[in-house]
C-alpha positions in Angstrom: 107.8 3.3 -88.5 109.5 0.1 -89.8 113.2 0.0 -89.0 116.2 -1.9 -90.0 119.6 -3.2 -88.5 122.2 -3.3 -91.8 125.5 -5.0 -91.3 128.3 -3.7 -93.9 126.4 -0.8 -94.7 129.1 0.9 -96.2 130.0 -1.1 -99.5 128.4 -4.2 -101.2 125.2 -5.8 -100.5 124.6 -4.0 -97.1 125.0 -0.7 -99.2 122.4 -1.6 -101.9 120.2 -3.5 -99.4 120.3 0.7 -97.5 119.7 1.9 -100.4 115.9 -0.3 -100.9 115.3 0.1 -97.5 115.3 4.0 -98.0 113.3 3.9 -101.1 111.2 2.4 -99.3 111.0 4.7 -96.5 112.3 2.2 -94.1 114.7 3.5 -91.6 118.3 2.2 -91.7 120.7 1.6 -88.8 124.0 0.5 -90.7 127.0 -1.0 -88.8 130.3 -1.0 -90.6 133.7 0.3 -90.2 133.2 3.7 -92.8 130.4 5.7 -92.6 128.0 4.7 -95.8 127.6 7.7 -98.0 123.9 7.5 -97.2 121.3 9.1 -95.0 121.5 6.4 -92.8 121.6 6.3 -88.6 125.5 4.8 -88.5 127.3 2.9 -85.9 131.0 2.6 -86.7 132.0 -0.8 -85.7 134.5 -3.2 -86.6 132.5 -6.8 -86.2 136.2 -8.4 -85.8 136.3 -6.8 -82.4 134.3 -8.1 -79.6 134.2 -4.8 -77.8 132.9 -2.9 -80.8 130.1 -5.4 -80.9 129.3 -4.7 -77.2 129.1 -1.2 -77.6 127.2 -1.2 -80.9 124.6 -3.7 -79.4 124.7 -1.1 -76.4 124.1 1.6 -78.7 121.1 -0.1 -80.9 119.5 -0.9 -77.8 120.1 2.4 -76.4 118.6 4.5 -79.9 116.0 1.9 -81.2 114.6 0.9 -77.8 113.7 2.3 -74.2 113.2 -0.5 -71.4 110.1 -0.2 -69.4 108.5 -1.9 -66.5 104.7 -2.7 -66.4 102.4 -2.9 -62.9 103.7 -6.5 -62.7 107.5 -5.9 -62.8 107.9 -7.7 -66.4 110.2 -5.7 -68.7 110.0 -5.6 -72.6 111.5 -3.5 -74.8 109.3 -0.9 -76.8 110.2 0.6 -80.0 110.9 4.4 -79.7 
């Protein structure tokens, strides 16, 4: 499943750029302050404020991602 990381989901071009992505079947992650008015997997975060970026990267990487070892002790990230 193709996926997608939208900043200023909730108004402007980060709302209509949602929008193609869902008619397209693509799943959205938008990141703004108000929650779009879209089926969309939302983060509320100010991008103004260093901790919100921490814990919306924490977050992404936490819903979009698991970390995983392989036999040699290398880690990548997989897509869930």
């Amino acid at each position: 499943m193709n996926r997608v990381i939208v900043t200023g989901a909730s108004e402007g071009l980060g709302f209509e750029l949602s929008k193609l992505f869902l008619e397209k079947d693509i799943s959205v992650t938008g990141i703004s302050r108000t929650r779009p008015n879209l089926k969309v997997d939302f983060i509320k975060t100010d991008l103004t404020v260093e901790e919100d970026i921490e814990n919306a990267a924490s977050m992404i990487l936490k819903r979009l991602f698991r970390l995983r070892c392989d036999n040699q002790l290398r880690w990548c990230f997989k897509c869930n």
